[in-house]
C-alpha positions, 0 to 999 in steps of 0.5 A, spaced: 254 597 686 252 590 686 255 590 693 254 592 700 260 598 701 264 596 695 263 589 697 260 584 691 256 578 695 262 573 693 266 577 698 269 581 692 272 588 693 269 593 688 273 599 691 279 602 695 276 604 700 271 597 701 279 593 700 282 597 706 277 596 710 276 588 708 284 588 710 282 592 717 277 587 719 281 582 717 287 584 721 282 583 726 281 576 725 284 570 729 291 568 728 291 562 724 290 560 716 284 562 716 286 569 716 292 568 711 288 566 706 284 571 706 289 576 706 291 572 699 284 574 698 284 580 698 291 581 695 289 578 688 282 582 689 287 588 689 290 587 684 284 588 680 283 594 682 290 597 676 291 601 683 298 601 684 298 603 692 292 598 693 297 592 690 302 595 696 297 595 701 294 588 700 302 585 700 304 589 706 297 586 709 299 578 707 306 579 709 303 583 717 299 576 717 304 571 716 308 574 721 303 573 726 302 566 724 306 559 724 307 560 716 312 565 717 315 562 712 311 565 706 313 572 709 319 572 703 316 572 697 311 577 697 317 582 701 320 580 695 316 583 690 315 589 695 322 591 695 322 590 687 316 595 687 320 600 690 327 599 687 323 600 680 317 605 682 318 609 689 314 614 688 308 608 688 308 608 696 305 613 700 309 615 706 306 610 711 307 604 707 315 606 705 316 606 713 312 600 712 317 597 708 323 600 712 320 596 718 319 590 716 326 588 713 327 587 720 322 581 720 326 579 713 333 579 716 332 575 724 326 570 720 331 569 715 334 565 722 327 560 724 328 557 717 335 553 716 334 552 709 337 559 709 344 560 708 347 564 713 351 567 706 343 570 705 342 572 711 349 577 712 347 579 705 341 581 708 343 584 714 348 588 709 342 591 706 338 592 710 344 597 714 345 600 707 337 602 706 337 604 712 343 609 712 340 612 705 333 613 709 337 617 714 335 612 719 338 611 725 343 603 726 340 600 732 336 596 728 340 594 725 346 593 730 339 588 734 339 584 728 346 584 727 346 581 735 340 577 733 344 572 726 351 573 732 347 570 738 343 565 734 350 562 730 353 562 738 359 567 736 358 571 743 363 575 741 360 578 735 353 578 741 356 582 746 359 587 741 353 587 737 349 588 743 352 594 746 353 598 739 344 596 739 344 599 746 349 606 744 345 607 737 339 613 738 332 610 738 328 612 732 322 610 728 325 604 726 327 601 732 322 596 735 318 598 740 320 599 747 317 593 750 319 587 744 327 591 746 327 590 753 324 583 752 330 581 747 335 585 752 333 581 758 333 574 754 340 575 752 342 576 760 339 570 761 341 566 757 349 569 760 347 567 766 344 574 769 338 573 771 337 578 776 340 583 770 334 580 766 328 581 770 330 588 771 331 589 764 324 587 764 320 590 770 317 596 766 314 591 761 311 586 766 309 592 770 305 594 764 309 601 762 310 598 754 306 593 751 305 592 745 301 586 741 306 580 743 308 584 750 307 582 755 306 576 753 313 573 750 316 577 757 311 572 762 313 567 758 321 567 759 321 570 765 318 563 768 325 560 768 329 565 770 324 566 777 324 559 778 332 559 779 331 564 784 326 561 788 322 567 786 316 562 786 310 567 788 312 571 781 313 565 777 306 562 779 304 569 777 306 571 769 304 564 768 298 564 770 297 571 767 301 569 761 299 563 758 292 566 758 295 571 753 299 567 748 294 561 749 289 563 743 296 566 739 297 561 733 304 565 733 307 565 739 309 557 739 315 558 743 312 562 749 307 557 748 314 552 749 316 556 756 309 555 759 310 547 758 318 548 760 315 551 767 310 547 768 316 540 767 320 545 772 315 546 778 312 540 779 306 541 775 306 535 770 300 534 769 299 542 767 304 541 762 300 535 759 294 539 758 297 544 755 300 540 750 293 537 749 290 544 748 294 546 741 295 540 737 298 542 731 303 546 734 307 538 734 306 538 726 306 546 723 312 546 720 312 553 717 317 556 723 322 551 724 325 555 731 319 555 735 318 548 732 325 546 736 323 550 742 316 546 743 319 539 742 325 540 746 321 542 752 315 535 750 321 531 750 324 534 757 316 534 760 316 526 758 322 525 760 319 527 767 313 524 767 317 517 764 321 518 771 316 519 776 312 513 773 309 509 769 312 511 762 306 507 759 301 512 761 297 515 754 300 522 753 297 527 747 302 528 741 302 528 734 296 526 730 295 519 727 297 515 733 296 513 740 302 515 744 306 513 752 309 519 755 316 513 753 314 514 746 313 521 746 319 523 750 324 519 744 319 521 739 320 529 740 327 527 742 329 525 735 325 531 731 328 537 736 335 535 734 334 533 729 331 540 727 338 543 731 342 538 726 339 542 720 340 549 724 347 548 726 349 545 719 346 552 716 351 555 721 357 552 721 356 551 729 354 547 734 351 552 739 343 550 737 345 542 739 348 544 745 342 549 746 337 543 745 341 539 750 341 543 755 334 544 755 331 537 754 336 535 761 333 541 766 332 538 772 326 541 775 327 547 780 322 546 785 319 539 788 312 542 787 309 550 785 301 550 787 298 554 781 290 553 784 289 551 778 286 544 777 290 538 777 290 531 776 296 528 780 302 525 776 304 521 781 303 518 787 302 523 793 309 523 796 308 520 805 306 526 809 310 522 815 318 524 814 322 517 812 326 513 817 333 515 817 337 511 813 343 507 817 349 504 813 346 496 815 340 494 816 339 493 824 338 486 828 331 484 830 332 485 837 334 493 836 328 493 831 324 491 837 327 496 842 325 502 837 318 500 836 317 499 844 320 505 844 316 508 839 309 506 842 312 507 849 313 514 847 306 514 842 311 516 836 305 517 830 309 511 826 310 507 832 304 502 827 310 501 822 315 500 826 311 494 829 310 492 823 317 492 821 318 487 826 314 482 823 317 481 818 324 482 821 322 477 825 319 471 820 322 465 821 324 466 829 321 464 836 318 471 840 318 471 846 309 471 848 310 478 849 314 481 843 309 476 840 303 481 844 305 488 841 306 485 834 299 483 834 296 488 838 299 494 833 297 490 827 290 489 830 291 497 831 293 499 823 286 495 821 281 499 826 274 496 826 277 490 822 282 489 829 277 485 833 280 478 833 288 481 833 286 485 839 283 478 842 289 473 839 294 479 843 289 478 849 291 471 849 300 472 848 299 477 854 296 473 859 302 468 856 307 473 857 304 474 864 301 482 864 293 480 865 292 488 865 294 489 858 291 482 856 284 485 860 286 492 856 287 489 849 280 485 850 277 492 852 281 495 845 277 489 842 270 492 844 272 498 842 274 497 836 266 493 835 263 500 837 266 503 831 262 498 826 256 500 830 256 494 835 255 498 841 252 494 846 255 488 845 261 492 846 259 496 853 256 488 855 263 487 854 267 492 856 263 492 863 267 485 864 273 488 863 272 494 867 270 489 874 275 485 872 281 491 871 279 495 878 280 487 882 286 487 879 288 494 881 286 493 888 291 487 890 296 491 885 296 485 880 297 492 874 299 498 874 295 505 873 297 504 865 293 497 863 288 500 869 287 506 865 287 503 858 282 499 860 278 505 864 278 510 857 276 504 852 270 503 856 270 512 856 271 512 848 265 506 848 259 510 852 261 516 847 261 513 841 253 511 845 253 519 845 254 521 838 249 515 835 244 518 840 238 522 839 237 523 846 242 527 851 240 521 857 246 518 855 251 524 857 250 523 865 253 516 865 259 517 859 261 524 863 261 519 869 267 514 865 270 521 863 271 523 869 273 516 873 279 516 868 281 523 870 279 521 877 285 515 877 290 518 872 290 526 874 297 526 879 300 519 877 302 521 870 309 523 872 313 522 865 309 518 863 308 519 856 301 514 855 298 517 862 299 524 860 295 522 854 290 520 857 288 526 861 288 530 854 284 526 851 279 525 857 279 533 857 277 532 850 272 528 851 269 533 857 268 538 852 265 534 847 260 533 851 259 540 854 259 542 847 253 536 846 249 539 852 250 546 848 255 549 853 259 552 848 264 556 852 265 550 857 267 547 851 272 551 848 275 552 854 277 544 855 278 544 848 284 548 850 286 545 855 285 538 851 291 540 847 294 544 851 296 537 854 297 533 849 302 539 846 306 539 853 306 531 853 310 531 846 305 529 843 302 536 838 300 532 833 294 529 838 292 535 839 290 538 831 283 535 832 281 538 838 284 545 836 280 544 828 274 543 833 276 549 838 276 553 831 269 551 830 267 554 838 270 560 837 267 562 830 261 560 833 262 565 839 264 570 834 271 569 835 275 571 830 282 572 833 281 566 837 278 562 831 285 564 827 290 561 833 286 555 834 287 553 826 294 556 826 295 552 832 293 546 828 297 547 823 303 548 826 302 542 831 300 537 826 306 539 821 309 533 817 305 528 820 297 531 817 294 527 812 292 531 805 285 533 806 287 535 814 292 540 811 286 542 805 280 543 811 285 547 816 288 551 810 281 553 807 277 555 813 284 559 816 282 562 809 277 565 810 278 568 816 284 571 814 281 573 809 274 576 814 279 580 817 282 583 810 289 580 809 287 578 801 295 576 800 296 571 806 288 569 804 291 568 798 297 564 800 292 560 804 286 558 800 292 556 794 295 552 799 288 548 800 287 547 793 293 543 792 293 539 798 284 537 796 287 535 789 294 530 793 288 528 796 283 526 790 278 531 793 279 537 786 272 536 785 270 537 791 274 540 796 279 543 791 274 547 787 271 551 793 278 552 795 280 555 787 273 559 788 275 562 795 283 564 792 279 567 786 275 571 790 282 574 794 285 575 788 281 579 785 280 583 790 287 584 790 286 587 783 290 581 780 285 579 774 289 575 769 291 570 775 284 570 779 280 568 772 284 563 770 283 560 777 276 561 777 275 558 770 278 552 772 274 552 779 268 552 775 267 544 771 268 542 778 263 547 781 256 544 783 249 547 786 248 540 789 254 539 792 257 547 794 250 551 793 248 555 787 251 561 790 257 559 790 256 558 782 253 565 782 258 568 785 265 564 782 260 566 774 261 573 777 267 574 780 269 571 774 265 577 770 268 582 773 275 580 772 274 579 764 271 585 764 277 588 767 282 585 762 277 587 756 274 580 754 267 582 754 263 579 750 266 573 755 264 577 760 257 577 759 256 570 758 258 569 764 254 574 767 248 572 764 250 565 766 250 568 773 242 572 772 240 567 769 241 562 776 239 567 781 232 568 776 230 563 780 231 566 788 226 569 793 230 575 792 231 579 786 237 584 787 243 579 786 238 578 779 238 585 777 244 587 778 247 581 774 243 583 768 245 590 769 253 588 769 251 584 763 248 590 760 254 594 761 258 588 757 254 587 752 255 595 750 262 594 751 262 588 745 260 593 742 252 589 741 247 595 743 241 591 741 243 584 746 245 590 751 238 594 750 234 588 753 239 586 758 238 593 760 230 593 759 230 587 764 234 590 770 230 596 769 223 591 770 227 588 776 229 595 779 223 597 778 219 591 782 225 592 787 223 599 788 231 600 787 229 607 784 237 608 782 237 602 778 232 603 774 234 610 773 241 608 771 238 602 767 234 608 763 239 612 762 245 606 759 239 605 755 239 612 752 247 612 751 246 606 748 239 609 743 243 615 741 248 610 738 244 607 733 242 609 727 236 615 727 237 613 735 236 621 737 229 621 738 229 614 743 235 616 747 231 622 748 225 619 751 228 614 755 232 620 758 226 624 759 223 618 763 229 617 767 228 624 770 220 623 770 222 617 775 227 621 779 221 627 780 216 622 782 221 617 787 222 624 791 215 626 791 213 620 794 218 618 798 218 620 805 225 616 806 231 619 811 236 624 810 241 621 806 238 617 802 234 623 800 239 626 799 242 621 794 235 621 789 237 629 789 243 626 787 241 622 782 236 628 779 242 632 779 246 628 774 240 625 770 240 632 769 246 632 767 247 627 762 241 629 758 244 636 756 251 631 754 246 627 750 242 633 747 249 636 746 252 630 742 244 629 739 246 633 733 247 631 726 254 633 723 250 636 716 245 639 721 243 646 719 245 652 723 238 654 727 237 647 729 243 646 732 243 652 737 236 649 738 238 642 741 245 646 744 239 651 747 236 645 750 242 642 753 244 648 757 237 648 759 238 641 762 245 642 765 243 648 769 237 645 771 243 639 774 247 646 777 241 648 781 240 641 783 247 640 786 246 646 789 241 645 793 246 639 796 251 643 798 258 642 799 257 635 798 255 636 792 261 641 789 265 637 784 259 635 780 256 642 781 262 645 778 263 640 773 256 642 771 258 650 771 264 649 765 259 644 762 255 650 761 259 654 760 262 650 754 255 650 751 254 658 752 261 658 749 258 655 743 252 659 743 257 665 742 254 668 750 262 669 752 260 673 758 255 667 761 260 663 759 266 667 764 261 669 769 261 660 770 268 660 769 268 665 776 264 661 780 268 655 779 274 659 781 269 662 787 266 655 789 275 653 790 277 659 793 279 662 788 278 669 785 275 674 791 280 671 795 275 669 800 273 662 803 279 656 804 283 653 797 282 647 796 288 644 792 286 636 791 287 633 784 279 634 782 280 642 785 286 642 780 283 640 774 277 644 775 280 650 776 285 650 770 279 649 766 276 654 769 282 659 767 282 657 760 274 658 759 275 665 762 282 666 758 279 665 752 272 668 753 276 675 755 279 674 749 273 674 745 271 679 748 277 684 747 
């Protein structure tokens, strides 16, 4: 043969068998063009071969990968020429091919409906056929009674559906009928599509719970599901099949109009920014025109996501779509409008209805289903955060100035968090209009409020219209807001030489009754805020005694005079506040924690809980230092109830992060969950995702994972990644995301990907102090490059786990590294003899660990362990050592030396007693098996009776044990000893 296994170097097929294996590796192929090609390949390969069989083979193998691809339409033409091979010579196919044959003339008959140049006539034709074929091979009609439902459900003849529907449902299964899971999930989308949801997730549950799959499922059920959960307001599932299903369907050429549903849900939640990543992710799904159905479905739902985004402004943003061109989500919307009915008008020409134009329709007019769907993904906003503060209620007219004036007072009275825009309001109703000097005063003084360190000069100009309107308190007092707000740009001196003033002033006023105890204390507390500001810029603690002394001259003139005043009230809370600031400055902590409390005890009871959301976020922090977790976790979700609507986003994403980890801390991964998911959306609204958001993705991660959902906790740790950096989060945050993310794939079976991520991992913590981390990620990326199926890459892995044990002193790592590396050895090609060595090597290490260990009870008893199964796996590697075509005599030798090995584990095991009994009996049958095979039937039942003896069995004596592995065991044992007594007969 030119060719390596029947293959020329031009990719020639020179045999049979070498064609069968080209097309098996070619099924193996991604979906796409590449892999039809091929097949066309091969099939004009075949045909060289003068075998008929070979032809059939290579056609049903092109018209598999058009199936699965978006030329569908190329499905016809070689069908055709299948069927006239089989009218004319059926004796040409093989069994498996004429059941091939029956089975695809369901994709011919319901494709027939995705392509409209197809006359309905053709399709009726062909649904007549398929069910006179059918009942010539004896087959059952329910597939043809599915496809009858299909032609009826699509042309919108519901009555033919329903009919057609309960004839598919009444009809036996048999090998013709799809599969159970692509049946259900057809099932549930039609009572979907008649407006039963509930009935459709029922019909779907068992495919959604992962009791049928098969290559398209349950990837087009997640994907259908998204709407119908959404309409329930199921949300939490909705999030979850489209994070499990969209990492399915996105590598899956064929599965367009799943791919449609996913952007569908993304424009229904409130995750427009979602959706336009997607379109951006699959380019050509806007031009392939080889399956005209998925193509309506995916401009339908880009015309209803740019529709959206056109609304929420503006509809000039860039958008991906089409190639050849830029494009506004404007553009776009009308664009993908115009083609899906257009697209529609040729279907429903075809059918003679209307139903696909209607269907269309409806679908670009959906409105979302849910102002907003955290996903925990990354997002980029599409939209203006919507105002944490609740709108004003709306009155029927506008209200006249001097209303307005009253609200606001009332407003600041009160200290309402919006009383600033109420001023504010004021001032622009009253433009043009002569105020009196005071409401001139509260106008100034609020705008100068609203400006922060930038208020200095409003605060003197409302001074000056106070002291007009004949308040010299709260003119002393505005000024004392002046000096104030100078100590925030760092001018705190000046300020308390200001401010010092002011204090003298106020208390000669208030000694003669010319002010009240509020202006006295605004001014008092302006002085307290200051001489802090002191203490938080100072290295030193010498300024603490004169700031408490402020503190407490406040508290001294408010305490017992707050009444129902609202602003006095305040003032004691946040002198509290101030008291344990300083405590917790001076290393007080308890003290500390304990006028936090009260702080915002008092602001709550004063009306005024938003207040205290500050001082509960520090309470928080105390208690986590004093190893509170349970005082920690109130004090946060007090936080977060007191701050309620009015808590910025980056409040709401900090408060929600560290609730996440101490729920989580406790155990509660699904409440974490939800807390950790509610922080990455609310650090993304603030325009933190980078940053804040990308911790809160890596934490949400984390928690699901460790509630075993894979699919959702990758797609969140992938998107956490870009973002993630040793600079800004720690390199161990990056190692462990990369290793969360690890495991993951390996659970889903990626696990190629798996060891990349892994291997990223190792290779940062090559870099620690401490080596475990390093080791065990070169280990775990050992065992996925084995499990991609690349043993050499796996071997080096191992080996450099090995080494880092080993400098560890981590003599169970080595020695499982050793004996990977053997398993791995055995597998390749004349392997025998290195497998052998290193397992010899992995029982010399365990020999000499508990030689020189003088280590406590249980970790000795673990390196016994680790000798006994050593043990143990080196007589089942010398066991499946053998070559098939091995003579006889050496064969019973190599089955000699495994026995050998195996007892040598029983004796081990032995030693550890009942600890060890379920790996000492799965030893004996081991043994026994390997007697067995050396034709010693009596050594054979003696260690099936000694299974059966360890569990209580046979003499009667001891206590049974009746759990699943004692179970297993002993009907092992009983067969072993059934058989050997029957030989021995």
């Amino acid at each position: 043969m030119s060719g390596i296994d029947g293959m020329d170097g031009d990719h020639g097929v020179t045999g049979f068998d070498a064609l069968r294996r080209a097309m098996a590796e070619n099924a193996e192929e991604p979906e796409g063009p590449a892999r039809n090609a091929r097949a066309e390949q091969l099939l004009a390969e075949a045909e060289k071969l003068n075998i008929p069989l070979a032809v059939i083979e290579a056609l049903g193998h092109q018209l598999k990968v058009y199936n699965y691809s978006s030329e569908k339409a190329k499905m016809f033409v070689p069908f055709a020429r299948l069927l006239r091979m089989w009218d004319e010579r059926p004796e040409d196919f093989d069994e498996y091919e004429t059941h091939s044959l029956h089975w695809v003339f369901k994709w011919m008959t319901t494709g027939m409906l995705d392509q409209p140049h197809i006359p309905l006539a053709a399709m009726e034709k062909w649904l007549g056929e398929m069910e006179h074929r059918y009942r010539l091979a004896g087959h059952s009609e329910r597939a043809v009674r599915s496809a009858e439902y299909s032609v009826a459900a699509h042309v919108g003849d519901l009555a033919r559906a329903e009919r057609a529907y309960a004839a598919w449902l009444a009809a036996d299964r048999d090998v013709m009928a799809d599969c159970h899971a692509c049946e259900l999930h057809e099932q549930g989308w039609w009572q979907a599509q008649r407006g039963r949801d509930e009935e459709a997730l029922g019909l779907w549950a068992p495919v959604l719970e992962g009791e049928f799959t098969c290559a398209h499922e349950p990837h087009a059920v997640l994907a259908s599901s998204l709407t119908p959960l959404l309409r329930l307001g199921r949300l939490d599932e909705a999030r979850a099949n489209h994070l499990r299903g969209f990492r399915l369907v996105r590598s899956m050429e064929s599965m367009r109009s799943a791919y449609a549903d996913h952007v569908e849900f993304c424009a229904l939640s409130g995750n427009e920014a979602r959706g336009l990543e997607l379109l951006a992710e699959r380019p050509a799904y806007f031009t392939d025109d080889g399956h005209p159905r998925s193509r309506l479905d995916f401009t339908a739902v880009v015309a209803l996501l740019m529709d959206r985004l056109t609304e929420l402004g503006p509809g000039d943003r860039p958008v991906p779509g089409p190639a050849g061109r830029s494009w506004t989500a404007a553009e776009l919307a009308a664009h993908a409008r115009a083609e899906a009915l257009a697209l529609a008008a040729r279907f429903d020409e075809r059918n003679g209805t209307a139903h696909v134009s209607e269907r269309a329709r409806a679908r670009m007019a959906r409105r979302p289903l849910v102002e907003r769907l955290p996903l925990g993904v990354r997002a980029v906003r599409t939209a203006a955060a919507a105002a944490v503060v609740p709108p004003a209620p709306v009155t029927a007219q506008e209200p006249g100035l001097p209303a307005l004036i009253a609200e606001a007072r009332r407003l600041s009275d009160t200290l309402q968090p919006n009383a600033v825009e109420a001023w504010a309001a004021v001032a622009r109703a009253a433009q043009g209009v002569e105020l009196d000097p005071r409401d001139r005063a509260e106008i100034a003084d609020h705008e100068a409020m609203d400006l922060g360190p930038g208020g200095t000069e409003l605060f003197e100009q409302a001074a000056e219209l106070y002291a007009e309107a004949g308040d010299p308190g709260e003119s002393l007092a505005a000024r004392a807001r002046a000096a104030y707000v100078r100590a925030l740009a760092s001018e705190v001196d000046e300020a308390l030489t200001v401010v010092a003033g002011l204090y003298d002033e106020v208390l000669a006023l208030y000694s003669v009754d010319d002010t009240g105890v509020r202006q006295t204390a605004s001014v008092l507390m302006s002085r307290a805020r200051i001489l802090m500001r002191r203490v938080h810029e100072a290295e030193e603690d010498a300024v603490l005694p004169e700031a408490e002394q402020a503190v407490r001259e406040v508290l001294a003139l408010v305490e017992g005079r707050t009444g129902d005043d609202v602003r006095l009230a305040a003032r004691v809370a946040e002198a509290q506040a101030m008291l344990a600031e300083l405590a917790s400055r001076a290393g007080d902590v308890e003290a500390a924690a304990e006028l936090f409390t009260w702080a915002a005890a008092g602001f709550v009871e004063a009306g005024l809980p938003w207040f205290a959301v500050e001082y509960e976020a520090r309470l928080a922090g105390l208690m986590h230092h004093l190893g509170d977790p349970a005082g920690t976790e109130r004090a946060l979700r007090a936080a977060l109830e007191h701050g309620g609507p009015h808590l910025e986003a980056i409040g709401r994403a900090q408060l929600r992060l560290q609730l996440a980890e101490v729920v989580g801390g406790r155990g509660d991964d699904e409440e974490a969950a939800e807390h950790a998911l509610e922080a990455a959306h609310w650090a993304d609204e603030a325009g933190e995702g980078p940053t804040l958001g990308a911790l809160a993705r890596h934490q949400l991660g984390g928690f699901l994972l460790r509630q075993g959902r894979w699919a959702e906790a990758a797609e969140v740790l992938e998107s956490a990644l870009p973002d993630l950096s040793a600079e800004t989060h720690g390199d161990g945050t990056v190692v462990q995301t990369q290793w969360w993310l690890g495991d993951c794939l390996s659970e889903l079976g990626e696990h190629r990907e798996a060891a990349e991520r892994r291997l990223q991992a190792a290779e940062i913590a090559r870099h620690w102090p401490e080596q475990h981390d390093h080791a065990t990620l070169a280990h775990l990326a050992a065992e996925s490059l084995g499990a991609a199926g690349l043993p050499v890459e796996a071997d080096r892995a191992y080996a450099r786990a090995g080494g880092l044990w080993r400098d560890l002193g981590n003599v169970h790592g080595l020695i499982r590294s050793l004996r990977a590396r053997a398993w791995l050895a055995l597998r390749a090609e004349d392997g025998a003899d290195a497998a052998r060595e290193l397992m010899t090597e992995a029982v010399r290490e365990c020999e000499v660990a508990l030689g020189e260990t003088q280590a406590e009870e249980e970790a000795w008893q673990r390196l016994v362990g680790e000798l006994g199964h050593t043990h143990r796996q080196f007589g089942d590697l010398l066991a499946r050592s053998v070559p098939e075509d091995a003579e006889d005599d050496s064969i019973r030798a190599v089955l000699e030396e495994s026995l050998a090995q195996v007892v040598e584990a029983i004796v081990v095991f032995a030693s550890l007693g009942d600890d060890a009994l379920d790996a000492r009996t799965g030893a004996e049958l081991a043994a026994g098996w390997l007697a067995a095979d050396l034709s010693r039937p009596a050594e054979a039942a003696a260690r099936a009776r000694a299974v059966l003896d360890a569990y209580g069995g046979t003499d009667g004596s001891g206590e049974v044990r009746d759990d699943e592995t004692a179970r297993a065991r002993r009907a092992e044992a009983e067969q072993m000893l059934g058989l050997m007594e029957e030989q021995d007969s």
